[in-house]
C-alpha positions as CSV (number, residue, x, y, z in Angstrom):
1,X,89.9,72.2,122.3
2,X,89.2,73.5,118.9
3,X,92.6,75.5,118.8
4,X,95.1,73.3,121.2
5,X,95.3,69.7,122.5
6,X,98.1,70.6,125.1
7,X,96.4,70.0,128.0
8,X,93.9,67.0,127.0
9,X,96.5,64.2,126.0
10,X,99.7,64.9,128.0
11,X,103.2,63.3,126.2
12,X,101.2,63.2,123.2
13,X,101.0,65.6,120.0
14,X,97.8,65.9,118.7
15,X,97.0,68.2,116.5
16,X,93.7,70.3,115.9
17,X,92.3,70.8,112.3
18,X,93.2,74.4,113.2
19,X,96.5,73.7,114.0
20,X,97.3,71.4,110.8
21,X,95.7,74.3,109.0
22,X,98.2,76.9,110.1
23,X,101.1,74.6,109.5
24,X,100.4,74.0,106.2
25,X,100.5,77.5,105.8
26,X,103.1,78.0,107.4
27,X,101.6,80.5,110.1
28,X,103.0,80.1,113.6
29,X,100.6,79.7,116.0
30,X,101.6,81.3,119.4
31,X,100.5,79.7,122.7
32,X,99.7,82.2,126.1
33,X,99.8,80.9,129.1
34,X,96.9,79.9,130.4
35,X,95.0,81.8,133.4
36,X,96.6,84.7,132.7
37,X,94.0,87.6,133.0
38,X,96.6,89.8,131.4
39,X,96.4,88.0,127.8
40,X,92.8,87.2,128.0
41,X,92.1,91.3,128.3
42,X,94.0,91.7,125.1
43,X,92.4,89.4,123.1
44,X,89.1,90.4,124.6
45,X,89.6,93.9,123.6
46,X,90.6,92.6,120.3
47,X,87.3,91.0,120.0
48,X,85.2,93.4,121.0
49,X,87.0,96.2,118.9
50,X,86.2,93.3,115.9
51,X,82.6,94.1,116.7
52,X,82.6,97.2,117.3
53,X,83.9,98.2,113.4
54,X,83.0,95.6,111.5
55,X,80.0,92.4,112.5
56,X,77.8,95.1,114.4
57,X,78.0,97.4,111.2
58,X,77.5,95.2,108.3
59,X,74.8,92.8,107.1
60,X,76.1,89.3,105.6
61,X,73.6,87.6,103.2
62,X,75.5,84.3,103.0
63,X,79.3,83.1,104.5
64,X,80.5,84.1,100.7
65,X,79.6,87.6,100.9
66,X,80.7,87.6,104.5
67,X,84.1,86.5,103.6
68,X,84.2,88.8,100.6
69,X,83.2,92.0,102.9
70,X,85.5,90.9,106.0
71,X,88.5,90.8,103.1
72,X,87.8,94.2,102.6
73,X,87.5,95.3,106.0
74,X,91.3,93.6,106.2
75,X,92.7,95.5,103.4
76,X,91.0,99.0,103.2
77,X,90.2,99.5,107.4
78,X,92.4,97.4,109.4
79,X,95.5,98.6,107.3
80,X,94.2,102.2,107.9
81,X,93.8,102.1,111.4
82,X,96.1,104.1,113.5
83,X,98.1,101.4,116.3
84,X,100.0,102.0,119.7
85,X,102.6,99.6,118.9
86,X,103.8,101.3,115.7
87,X,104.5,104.5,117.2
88,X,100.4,105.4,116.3
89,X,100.6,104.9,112.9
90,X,98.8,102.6,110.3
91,X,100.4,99.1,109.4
92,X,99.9,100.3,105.6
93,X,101.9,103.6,106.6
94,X,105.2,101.2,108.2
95,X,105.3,99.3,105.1
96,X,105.3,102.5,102.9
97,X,107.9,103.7,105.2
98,X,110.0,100.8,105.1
99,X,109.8,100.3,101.5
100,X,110.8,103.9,100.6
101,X,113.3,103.9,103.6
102,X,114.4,100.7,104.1
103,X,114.1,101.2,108.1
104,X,111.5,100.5,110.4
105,X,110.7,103.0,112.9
106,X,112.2,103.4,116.2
């Protein structure tokens, strides 16, 4: 309920905190369908990977330094980090690519 009202108040639009959040940033928020065990194991994996790398290996002594420290993680490691969907290499590596290129990979 926190992310989605779709299925508490059907013909209505309600929106979350989250969800006003995202739209005034202008991040989409994409939907999966629900029950599908297929999605779910993705995001799982995603989650647990999260843990694995970064909550499980750092100490936070308030939500400030926690925030500061997971910024970090975003820019330095998750950049870094080789992924299947780009052909194995880093996101950090495609944008260099792209800028010095001008084409994505293929």
């Amino acid at each position: 309920m926190e992310f989605t009202k779709r299925f508490s108040t059907p013909g209505q639009v309600t929106l979350t905190a989250f969800q006003r959040t995202l739209k005034e940033h202008g991040i989409r928020h994409k939907l999966i369908r629900p029950f599908t065990p297929r999605h779910n194991g993705k995001v799982e994996r995603s989650h647990r990977k999260d843990n694995e790398r970064f909550y499980a290996t750092h100490t936070f002594y308030s939500f400030e330094d926690f925030s500061r420290q997971l910024q970090v993680y975003n820019r330095r490691d998750y950049n870094l980090f080789p992924m299947r969907p780009l052909g194995w290499k880093s996101p950090q590596t495609v944008l260099k690519e792209f800028i010095k290129e001008g084409v994505t990979y293929v």
